[in-house]
Chimera marker file (.cmm) of the C-alpha trace (Angstrom):
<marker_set name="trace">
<marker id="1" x="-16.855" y="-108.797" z="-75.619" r="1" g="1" b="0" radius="0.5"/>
<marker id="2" x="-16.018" y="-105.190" z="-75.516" r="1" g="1" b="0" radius="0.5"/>
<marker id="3" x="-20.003" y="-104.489" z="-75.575" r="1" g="1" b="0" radius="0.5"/>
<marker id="4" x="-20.614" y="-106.775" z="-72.500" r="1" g="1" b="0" radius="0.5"/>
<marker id="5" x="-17.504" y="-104.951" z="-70.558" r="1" g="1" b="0" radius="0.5"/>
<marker id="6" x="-18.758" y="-101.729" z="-71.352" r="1" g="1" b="0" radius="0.5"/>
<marker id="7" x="-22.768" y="-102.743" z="-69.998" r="1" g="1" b="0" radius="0.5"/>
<marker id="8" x="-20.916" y="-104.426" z="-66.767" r="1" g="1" b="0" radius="0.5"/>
<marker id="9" x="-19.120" y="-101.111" z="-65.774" r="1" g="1" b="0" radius="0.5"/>
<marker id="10" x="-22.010" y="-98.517" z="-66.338" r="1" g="1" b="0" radius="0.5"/>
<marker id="11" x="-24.694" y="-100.892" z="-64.182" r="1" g="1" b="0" radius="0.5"/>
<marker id="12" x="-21.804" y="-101.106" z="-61.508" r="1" g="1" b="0" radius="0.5"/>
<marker id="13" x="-21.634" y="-97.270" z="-60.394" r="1" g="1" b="0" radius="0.5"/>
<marker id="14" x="-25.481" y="-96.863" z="-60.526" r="1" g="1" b="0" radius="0.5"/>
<marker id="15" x="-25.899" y="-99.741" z="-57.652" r="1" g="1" b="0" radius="0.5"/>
<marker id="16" x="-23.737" y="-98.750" z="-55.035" r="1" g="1" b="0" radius="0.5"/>
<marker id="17" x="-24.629" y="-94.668" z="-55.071" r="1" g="1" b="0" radius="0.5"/>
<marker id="18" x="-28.306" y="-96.040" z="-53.891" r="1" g="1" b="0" radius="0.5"/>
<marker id="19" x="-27.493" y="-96.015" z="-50.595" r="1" g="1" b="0" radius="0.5"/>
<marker id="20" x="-26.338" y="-92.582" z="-50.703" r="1" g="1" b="0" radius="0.5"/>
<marker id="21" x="-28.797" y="-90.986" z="-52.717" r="1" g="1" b="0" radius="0.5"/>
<marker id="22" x="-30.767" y="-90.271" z="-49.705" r="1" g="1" b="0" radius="0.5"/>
<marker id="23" x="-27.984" y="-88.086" z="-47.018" r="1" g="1" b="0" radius="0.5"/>
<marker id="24" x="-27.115" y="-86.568" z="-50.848" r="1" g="1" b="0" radius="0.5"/>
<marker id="25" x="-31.272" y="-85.510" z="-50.688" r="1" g="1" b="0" radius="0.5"/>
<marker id="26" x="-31.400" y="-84.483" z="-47.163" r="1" g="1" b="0" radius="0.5"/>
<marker id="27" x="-28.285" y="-82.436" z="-47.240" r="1" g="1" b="0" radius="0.5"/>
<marker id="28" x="-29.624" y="-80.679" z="-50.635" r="1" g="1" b="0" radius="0.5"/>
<marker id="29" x="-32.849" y="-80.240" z="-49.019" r="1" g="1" b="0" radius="0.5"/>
<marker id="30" x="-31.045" y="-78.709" z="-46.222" r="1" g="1" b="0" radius="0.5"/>
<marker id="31" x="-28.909" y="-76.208" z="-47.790" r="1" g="1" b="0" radius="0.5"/>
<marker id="32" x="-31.804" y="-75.096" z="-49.695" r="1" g="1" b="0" radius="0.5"/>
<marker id="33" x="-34.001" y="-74.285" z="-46.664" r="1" g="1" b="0" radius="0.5"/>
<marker id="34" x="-31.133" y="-72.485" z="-45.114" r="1" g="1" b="0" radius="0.5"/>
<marker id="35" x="-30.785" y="-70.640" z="-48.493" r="1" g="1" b="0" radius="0.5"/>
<marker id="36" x="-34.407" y="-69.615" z="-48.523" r="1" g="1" b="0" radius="0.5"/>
<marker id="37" x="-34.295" y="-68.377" z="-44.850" r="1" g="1" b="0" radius="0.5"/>
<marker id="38" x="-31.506" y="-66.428" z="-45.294" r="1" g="1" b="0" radius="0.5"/>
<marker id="39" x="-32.704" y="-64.879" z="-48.382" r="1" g="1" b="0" radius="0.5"/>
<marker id="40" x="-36.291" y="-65.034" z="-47.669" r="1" g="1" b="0" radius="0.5"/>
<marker id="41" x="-37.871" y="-65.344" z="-44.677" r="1" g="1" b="0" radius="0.5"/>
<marker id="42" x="-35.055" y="-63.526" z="-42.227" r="1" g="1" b="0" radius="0.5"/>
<marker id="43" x="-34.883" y="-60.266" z="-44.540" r="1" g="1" b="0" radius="0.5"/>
<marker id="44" x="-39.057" y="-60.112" z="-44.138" r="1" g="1" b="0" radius="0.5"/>
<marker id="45" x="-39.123" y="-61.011" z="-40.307" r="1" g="1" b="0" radius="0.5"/>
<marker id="46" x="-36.148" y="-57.682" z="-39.930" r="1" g="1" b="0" radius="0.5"/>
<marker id="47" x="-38.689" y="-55.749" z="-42.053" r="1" g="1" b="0" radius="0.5"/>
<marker id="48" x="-41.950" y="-56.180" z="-40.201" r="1" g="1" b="0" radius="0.5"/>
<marker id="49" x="-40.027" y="-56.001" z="-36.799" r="1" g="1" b="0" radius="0.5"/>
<marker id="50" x="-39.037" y="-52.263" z="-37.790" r="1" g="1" b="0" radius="0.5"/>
<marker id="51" x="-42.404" y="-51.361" z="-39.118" r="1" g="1" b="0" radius="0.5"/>
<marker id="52" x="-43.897" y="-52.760" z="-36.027" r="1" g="1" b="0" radius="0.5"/>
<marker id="53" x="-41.565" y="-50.565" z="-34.048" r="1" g="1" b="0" radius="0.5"/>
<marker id="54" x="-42.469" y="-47.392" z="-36.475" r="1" g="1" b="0" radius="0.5"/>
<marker id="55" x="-46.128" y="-47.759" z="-35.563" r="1" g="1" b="0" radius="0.5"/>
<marker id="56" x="-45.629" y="-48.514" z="-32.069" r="1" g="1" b="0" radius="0.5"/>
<marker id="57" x="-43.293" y="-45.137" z="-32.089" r="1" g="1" b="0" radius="0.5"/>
<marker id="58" x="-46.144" y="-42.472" z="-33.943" r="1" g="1" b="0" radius="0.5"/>
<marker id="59" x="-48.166" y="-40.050" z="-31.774" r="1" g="1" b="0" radius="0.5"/>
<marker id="60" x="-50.203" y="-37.096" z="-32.465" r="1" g="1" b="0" radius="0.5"/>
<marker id="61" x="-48.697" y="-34.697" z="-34.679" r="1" g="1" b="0" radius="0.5"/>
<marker id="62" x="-46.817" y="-36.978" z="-36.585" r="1" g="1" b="0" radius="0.5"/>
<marker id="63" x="-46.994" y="-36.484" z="-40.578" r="1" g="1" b="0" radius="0.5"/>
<marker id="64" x="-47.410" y="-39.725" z="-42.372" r="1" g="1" b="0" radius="0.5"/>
<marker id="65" x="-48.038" y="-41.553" z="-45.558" r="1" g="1" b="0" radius="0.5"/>
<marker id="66" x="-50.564" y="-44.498" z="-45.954" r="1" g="1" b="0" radius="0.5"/>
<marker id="67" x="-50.104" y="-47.162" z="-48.135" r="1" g="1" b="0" radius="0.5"/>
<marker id="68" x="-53.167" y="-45.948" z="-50.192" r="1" g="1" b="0" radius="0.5"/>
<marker id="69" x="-51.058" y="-42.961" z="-50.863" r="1" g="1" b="0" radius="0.5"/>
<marker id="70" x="-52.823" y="-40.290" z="-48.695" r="1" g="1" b="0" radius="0.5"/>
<marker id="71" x="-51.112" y="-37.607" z="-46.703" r="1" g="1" b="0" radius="0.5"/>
<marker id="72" x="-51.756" y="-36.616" z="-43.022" r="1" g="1" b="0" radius="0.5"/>
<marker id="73" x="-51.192" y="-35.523" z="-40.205" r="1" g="1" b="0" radius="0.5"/>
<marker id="74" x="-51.791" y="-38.099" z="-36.581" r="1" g="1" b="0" radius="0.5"/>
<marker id="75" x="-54.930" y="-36.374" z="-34.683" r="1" g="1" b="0" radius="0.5"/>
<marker id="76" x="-55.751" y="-38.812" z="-32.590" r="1" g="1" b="0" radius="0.5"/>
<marker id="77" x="-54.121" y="-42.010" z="-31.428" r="1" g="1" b="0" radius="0.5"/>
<marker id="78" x="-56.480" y="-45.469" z="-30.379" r="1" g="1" b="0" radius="0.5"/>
<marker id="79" x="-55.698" y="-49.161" z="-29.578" r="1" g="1" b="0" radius="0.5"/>
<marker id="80" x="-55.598" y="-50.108" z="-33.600" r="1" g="1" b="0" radius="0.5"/>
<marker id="81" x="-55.980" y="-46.849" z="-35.384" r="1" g="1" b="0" radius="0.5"/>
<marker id="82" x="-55.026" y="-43.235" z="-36.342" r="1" g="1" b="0" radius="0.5"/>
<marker id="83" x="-57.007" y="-40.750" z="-36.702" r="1" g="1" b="0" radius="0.5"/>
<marker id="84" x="-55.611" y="-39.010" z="-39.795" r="1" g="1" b="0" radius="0.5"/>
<marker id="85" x="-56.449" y="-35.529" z="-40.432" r="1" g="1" b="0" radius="0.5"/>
<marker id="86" x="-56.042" y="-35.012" z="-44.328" r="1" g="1" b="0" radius="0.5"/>
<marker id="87" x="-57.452" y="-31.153" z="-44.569" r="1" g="1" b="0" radius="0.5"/>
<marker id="88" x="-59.439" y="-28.661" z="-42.715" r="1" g="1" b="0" radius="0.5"/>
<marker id="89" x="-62.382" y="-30.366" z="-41.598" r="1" g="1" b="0" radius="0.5"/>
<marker id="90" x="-62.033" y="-34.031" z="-43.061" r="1" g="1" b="0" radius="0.5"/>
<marker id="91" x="-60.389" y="-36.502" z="-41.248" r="1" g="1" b="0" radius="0.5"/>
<marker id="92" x="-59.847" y="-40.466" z="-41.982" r="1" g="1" b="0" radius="0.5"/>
<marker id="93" x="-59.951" y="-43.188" z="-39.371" r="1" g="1" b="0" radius="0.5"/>
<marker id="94" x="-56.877" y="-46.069" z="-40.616" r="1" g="1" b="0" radius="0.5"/>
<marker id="95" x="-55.598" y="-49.290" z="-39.192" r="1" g="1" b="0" radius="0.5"/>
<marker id="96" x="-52.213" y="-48.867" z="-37.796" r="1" g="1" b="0" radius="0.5"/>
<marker id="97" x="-50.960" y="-51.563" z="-40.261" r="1" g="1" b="0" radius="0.5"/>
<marker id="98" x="-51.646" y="-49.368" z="-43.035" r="1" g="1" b="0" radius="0.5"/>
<marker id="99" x="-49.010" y="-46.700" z="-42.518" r="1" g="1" b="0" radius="0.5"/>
<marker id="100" x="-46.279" y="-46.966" z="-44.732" r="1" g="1" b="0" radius="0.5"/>
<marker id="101" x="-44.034" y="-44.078" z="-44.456" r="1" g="1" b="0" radius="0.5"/>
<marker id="102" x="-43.583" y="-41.253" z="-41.949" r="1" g="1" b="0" radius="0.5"/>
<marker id="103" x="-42.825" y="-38.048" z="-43.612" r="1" g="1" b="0" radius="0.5"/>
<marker id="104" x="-41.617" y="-36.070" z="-40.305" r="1" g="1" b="0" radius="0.5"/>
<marker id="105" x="-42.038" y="-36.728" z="-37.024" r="1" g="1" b="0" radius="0.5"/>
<marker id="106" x="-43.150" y="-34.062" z="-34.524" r="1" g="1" b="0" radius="0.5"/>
<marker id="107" x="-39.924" y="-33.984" z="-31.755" r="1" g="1" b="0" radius="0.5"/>
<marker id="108" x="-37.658" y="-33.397" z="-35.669" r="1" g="1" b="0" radius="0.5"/>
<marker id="109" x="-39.391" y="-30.388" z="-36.407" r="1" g="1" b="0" radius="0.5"/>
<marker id="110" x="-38.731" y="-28.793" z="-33.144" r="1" g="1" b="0" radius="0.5"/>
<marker id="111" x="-34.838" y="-29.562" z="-32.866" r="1" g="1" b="0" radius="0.5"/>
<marker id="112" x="-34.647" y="-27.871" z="-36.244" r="1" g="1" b="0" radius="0.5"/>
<marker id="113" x="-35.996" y="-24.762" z="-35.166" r="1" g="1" b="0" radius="0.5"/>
<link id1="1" id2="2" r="1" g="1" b="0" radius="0.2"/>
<link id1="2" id2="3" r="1" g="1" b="0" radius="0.2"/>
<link id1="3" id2="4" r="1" g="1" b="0" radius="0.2"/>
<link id1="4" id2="5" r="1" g="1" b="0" radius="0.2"/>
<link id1="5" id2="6" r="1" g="1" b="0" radius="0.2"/>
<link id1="6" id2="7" r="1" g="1" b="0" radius="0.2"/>
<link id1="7" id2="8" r="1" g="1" b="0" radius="0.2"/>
<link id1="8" id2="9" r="1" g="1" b="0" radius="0.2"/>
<link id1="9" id2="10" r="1" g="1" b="0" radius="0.2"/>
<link id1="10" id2="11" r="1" g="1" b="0" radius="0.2"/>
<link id1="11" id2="12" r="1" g="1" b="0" radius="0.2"/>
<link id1="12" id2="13" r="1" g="1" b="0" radius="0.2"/>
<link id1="13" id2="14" r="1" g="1" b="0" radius="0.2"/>
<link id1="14" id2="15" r="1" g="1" b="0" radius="0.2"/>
<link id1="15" id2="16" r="1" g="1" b="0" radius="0.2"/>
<link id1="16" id2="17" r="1" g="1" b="0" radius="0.2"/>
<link id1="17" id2="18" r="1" g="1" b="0" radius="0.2"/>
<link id1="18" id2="19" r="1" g="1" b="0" radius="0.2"/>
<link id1="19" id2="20" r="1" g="1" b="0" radius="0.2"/>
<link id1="20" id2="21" r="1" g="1" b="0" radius="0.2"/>
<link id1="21" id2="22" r="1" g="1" b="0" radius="0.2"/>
<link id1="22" id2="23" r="1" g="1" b="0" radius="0.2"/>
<link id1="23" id2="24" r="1" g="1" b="0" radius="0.2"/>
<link id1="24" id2="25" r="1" g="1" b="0" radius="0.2"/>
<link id1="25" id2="26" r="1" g="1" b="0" radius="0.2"/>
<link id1="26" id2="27" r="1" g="1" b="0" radius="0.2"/>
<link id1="27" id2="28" r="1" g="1" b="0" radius="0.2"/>
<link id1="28" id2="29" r="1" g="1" b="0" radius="0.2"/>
<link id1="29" id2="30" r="1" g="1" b="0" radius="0.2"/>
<link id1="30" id2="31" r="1" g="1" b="0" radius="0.2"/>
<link id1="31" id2="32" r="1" g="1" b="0" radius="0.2"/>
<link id1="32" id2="33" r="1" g="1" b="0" radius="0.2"/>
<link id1="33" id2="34" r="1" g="1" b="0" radius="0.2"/>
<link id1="34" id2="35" r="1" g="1" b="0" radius="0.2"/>
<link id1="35" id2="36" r="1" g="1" b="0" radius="0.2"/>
<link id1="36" id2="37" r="1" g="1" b="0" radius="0.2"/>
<link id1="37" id2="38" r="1" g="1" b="0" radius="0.2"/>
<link id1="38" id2="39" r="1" g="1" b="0" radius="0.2"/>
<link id1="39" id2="40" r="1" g="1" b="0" radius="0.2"/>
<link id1="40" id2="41" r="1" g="1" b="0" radius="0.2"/>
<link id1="41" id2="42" r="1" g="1" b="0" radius="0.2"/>
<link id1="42" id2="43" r="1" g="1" b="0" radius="0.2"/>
<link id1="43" id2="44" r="1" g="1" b="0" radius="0.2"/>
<link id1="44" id2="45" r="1" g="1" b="0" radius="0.2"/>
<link id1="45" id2="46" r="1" g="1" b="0" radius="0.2"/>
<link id1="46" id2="47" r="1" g="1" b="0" radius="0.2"/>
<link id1="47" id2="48" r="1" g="1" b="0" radius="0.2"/>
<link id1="48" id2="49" r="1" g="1" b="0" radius="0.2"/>
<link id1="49" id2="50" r="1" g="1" b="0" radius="0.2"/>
<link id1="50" id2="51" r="1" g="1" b="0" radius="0.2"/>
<link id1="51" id2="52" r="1" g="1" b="0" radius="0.2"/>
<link id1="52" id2="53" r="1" g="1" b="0" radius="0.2"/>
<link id1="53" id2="54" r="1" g="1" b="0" radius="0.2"/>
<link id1="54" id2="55" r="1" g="1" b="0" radius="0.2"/>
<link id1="55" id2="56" r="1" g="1" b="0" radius="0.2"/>
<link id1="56" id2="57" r="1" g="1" b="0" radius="0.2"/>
<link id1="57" id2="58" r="1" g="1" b="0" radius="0.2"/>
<link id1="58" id2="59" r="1" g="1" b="0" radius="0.2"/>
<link id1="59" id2="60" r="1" g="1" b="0" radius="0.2"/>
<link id1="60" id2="61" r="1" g="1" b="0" radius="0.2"/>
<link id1="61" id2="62" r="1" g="1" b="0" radius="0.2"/>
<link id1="62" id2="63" r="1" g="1" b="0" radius="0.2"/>
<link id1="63" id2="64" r="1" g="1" b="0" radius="0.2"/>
<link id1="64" id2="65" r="1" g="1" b="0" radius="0.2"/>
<link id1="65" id2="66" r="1" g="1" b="0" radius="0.2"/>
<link id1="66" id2="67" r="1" g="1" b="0" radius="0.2"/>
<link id1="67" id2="68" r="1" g="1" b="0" radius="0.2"/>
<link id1="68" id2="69" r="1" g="1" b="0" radius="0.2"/>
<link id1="69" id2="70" r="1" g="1" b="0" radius="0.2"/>
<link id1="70" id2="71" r="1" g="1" b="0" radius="0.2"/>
<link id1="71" id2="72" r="1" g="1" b="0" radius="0.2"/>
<link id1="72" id2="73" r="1" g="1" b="0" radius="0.2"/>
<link id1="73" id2="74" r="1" g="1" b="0" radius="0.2"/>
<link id1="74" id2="75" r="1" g="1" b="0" radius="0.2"/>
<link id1="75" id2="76" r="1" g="1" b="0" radius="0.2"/>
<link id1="76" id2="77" r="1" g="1" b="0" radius="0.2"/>
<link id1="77" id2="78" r="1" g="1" b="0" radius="0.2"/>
<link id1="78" id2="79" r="1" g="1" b="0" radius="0.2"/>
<link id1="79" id2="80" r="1" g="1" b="0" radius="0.2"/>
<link id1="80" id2="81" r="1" g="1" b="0" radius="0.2"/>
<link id1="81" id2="82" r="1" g="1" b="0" radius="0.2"/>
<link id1="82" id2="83" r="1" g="1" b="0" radius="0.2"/>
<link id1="83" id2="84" r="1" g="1" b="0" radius="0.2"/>
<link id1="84" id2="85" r="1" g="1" b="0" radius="0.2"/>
<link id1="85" id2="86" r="1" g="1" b="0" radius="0.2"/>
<link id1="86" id2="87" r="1" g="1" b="0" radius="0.2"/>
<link id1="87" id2="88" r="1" g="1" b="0" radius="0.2"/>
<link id1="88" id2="89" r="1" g="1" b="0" radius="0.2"/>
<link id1="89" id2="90" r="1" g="1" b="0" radius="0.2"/>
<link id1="90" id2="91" r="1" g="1" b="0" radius="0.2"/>
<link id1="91" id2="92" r="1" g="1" b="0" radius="0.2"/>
<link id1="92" id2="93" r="1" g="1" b="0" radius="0.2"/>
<link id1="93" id2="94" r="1" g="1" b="0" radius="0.2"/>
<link id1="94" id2="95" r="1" g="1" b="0" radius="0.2"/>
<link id1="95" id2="96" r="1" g="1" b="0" radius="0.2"/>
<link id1="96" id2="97" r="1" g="1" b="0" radius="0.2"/>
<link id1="97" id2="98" r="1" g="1" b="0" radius="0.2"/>
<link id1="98" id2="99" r="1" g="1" b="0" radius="0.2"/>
<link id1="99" id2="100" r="1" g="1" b="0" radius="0.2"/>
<link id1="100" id2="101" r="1" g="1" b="0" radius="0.2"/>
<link id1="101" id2="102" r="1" g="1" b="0" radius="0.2"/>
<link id1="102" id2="103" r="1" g="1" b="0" radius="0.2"/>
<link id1="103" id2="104" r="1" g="1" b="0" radius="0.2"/>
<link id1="104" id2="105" r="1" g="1" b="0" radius="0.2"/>
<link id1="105" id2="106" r="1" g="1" b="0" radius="0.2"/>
<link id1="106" id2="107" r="1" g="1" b="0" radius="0.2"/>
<link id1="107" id2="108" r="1" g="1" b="0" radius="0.2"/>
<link id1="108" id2="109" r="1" g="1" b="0" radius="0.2"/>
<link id1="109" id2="110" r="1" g="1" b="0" radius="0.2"/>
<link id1="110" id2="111" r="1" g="1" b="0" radius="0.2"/>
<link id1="111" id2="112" r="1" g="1" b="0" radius="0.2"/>
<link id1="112" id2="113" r="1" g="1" b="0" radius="0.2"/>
</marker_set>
């Protein structure tokens, strides 16, 4: 008797959460986007915004740092690329994308002197 009780009662709670079980999916699948996004995606759109703005912002004279790891100094400025001048006499031609750090920027250097 106490076995078919017991049987009755745990088949009971498992029928009626069925119709739940799917807003209970939705709103997990929800608050896991919106955890991603905020954690994710948001924090890397902020990032390339103020890169974009960094490149958009170089001109000539401007010492920079690529993401190869080379050292320069802006010679010339074109639609998509620098023209980097490394040393006397040897300059590189880089995508705009590729500049990861600016080092000093030329207006700096004059208010410090």
């Amino acid at each position: 008797m106490m076995n078919v009780l017991h049987c009755a009662a745990m088949a009971a709670p498992g029928g009626s959460e069925q119709g739940g079980g799917g807003m209970q999916t939705l709103i997990m699948l929800g608050l896991l986007f919106a955890i991603f996004y905020f954690l994710l995606i948001r924090p890397q759109k902020k990032q390339q915004e103020k890169h974009k703005q960094l490149v958009e912002s170089l001109k000539k004279g401007d010492k920079v740092i690529t993401n190869g790891g080379v050292h320069g100094i802006i010679s010339n400025v074109k639609d998509k690329t620098f023209t980097v001048k490394v040393d006397e006499g040897t300059k590189l031609e880089i995508s705009k994308g590729s500049i990861s750090t600016v080092i000093k920027k030329k207006s700096e250097e004059a208010s410090k002197e």
